[in-house]
C-alpha positions in Angstrom: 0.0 0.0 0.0 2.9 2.5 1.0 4.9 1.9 -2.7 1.5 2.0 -4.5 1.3 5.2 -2.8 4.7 6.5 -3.3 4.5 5.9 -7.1 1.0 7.5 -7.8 2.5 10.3 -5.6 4.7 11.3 -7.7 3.3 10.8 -10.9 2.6 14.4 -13.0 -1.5 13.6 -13.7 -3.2 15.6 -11.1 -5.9 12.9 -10.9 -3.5 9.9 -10.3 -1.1 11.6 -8.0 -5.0 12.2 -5.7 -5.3 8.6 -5.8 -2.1 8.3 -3.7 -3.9 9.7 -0.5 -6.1 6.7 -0.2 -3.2 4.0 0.1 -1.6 6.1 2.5 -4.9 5.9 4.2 -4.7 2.2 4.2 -0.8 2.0 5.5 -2.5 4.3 8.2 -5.6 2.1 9.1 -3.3 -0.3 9.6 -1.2 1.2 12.6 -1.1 -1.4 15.4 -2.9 1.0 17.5 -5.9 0.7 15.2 -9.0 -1.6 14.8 -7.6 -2.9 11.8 -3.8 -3.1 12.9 -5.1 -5.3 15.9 -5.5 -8.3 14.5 -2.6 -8.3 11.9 0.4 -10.5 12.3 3.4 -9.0 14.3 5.8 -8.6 11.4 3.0 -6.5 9.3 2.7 -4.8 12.8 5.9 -3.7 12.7 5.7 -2.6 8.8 3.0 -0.5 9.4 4.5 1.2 12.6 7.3 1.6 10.6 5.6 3.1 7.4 3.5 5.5 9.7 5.6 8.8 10.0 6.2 7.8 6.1 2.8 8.0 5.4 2.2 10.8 7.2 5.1 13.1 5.5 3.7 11.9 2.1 0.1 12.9 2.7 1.4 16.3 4.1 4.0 17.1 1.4 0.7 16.2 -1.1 -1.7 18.4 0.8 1.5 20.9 1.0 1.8 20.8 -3.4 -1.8 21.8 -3.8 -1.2 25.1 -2.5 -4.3 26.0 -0.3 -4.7 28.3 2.1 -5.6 27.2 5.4 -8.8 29.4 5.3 -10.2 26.6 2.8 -10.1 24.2 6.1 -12.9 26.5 7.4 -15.6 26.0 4.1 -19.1 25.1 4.3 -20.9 22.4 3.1 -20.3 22.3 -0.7 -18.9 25.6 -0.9 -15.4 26.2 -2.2 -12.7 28.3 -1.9 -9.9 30.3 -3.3 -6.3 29.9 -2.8 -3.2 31.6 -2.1 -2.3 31.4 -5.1 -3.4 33.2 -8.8 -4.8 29.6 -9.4 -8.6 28.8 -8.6 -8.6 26.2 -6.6 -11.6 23.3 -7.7 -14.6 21.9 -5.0 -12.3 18.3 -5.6 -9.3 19.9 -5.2 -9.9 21.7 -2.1 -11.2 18.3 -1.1 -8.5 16.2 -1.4 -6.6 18.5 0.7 -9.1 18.6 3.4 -9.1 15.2 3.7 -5.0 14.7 3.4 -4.6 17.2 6.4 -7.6 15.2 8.1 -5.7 12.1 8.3 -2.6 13.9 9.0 -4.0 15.4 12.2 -5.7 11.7 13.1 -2.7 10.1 13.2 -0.7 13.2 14.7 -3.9 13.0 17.8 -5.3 15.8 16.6 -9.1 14.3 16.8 -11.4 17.3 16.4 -9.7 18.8 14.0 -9.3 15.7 12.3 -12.9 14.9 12.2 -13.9 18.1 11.1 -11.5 18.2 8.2 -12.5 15.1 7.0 -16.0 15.9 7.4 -15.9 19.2 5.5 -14.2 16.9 2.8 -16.6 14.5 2.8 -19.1 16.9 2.1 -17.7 18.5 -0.6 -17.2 15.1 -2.3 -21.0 14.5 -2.2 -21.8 18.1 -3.4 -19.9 17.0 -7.0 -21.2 13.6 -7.1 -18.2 12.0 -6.0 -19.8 9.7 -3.3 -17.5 6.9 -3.1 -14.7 9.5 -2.0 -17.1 11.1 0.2 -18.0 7.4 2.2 -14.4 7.2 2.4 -14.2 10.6 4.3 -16.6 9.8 6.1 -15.7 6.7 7.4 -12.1 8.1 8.5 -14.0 10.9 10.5 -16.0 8.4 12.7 -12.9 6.4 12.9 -11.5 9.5 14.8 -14.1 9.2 17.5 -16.4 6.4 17.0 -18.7 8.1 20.2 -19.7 11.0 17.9 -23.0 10.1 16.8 -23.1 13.1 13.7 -20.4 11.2 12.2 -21.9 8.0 12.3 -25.1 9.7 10.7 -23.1 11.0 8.2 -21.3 7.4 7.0 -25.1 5.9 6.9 -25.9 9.1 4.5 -22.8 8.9 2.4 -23.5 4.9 2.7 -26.7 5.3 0.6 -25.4 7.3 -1.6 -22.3 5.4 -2.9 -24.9 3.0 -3.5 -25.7 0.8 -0.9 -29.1 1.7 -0.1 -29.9 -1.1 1.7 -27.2 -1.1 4.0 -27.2 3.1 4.4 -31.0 2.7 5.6 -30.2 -0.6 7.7 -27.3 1.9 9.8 -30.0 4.5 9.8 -32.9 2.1 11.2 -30.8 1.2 14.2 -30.3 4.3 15.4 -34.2 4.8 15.1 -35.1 1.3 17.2 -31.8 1.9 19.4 -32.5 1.5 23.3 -33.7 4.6 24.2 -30.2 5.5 26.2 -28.0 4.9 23.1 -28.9 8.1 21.5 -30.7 11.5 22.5 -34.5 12.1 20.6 -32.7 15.1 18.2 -30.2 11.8 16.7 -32.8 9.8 16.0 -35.2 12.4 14.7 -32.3 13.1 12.1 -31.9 9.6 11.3 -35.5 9.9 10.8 -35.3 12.9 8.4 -32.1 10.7 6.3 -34.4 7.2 6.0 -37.1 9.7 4.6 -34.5 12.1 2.5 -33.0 8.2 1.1 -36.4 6.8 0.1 -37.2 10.4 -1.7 -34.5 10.2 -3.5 -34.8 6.2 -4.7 -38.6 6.7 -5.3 -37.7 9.9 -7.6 -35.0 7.5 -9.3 -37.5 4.9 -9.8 -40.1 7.2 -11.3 -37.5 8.9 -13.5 -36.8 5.2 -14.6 -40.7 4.6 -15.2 -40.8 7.6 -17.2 -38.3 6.4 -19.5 -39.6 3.2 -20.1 
């Protein structure tokens, strides 16, 4: 994962050289203080404990060469923003560089600042259709503190939306039917308002669908 990473880092295609931050993201996932890492063998253990400040100077030197201010860390959903730089900076851009920092500050302890980076990025993926980047966001944000209950909303969301309906609406429904100490009324009336915003959108899909035919 760390080579694979190393060698679409450095290639010139903007596109490929993005791809680099998810196997990164892998080598880091894998850290022995993870969920992941736990139950690896000692000597890939030891790789990935090794590979981890590795990992962590790629993804910065990559959010480092996109050359974005760190007032673009602050954007609102779907919004983007302009660099320091006489170069626009583009929505995916911006969001690959919210979520290289993001993991940065993870695995540097940074937790907040971590999930609210890759939050924001996640975000921005979905608000250019770019949904299976935006689960993966996702996902690393709840990984940062699995007892925040937004981000866990927001992985069921982004779930649906990549395309696993069933599964985005099954995470959804047990927040609903949770015992009643698991989560506050306001959670589950947003996980609520999600199960009804996902069927919306599938019925629309399907009656699009019927139109055609």
């Amino acid at each position: 994962y760390y080579w694979l990473g190393y060698a679409t880092s450095i290639r010139g295609d903007p596109h490929v050289k993005s791809t680099s931050v998810g196997w990164f993201e892998k080598v880091l996932m894998r850290a022995p203080n993870t969920e992941e890492g736990v139950g690896l063998p000692a000597e890939e253990k030891k790789s990935c404990s090794d590979l981890k400040p590795f990992a962590i100077n790629a993804l910065t030197r990559y959010a480092t060469s996109l050359n974005i201010d760190k007032s673009a860390s602050s954007s609102k959903r779907g919004r983007s923003s302009s660099s320091s730089s006489s170069t626009p900076v583009t929505p995916i851009e911006q969001a690959h560089w919210l979520r290289a920092s993001g993991l940065v500050f993870a695995f540097s302890g940074e937790q907040e600042e971590a999930g609210r980076r890759l939050t924001l990025a996640g975000n921005l993926y979905a608000a250019n259709d770019k949904y299976s980047l935006s689960l993966q966001s996702h996902k690393a944000a709840l990984l940062t503190n699995k007892s925040e209950t937004k981000y866990l909303l927001n992985v069921a969301e982004a779930t649906a939306r990549a395309g696993d309906v069933r599964l985005g609406l099954e995470m959804l429904k047990r927040i609903v039917l949770a015992p009643a100490a698991a989560y506050p009324e306001s959670v589950r009336e947003e996980a609520r308002a999600s199960m009804r915003e996902v069927l919306r959108r599938e019925q629309r899909m399907l009656d699009d669908l019927e139109d055609e035919l």
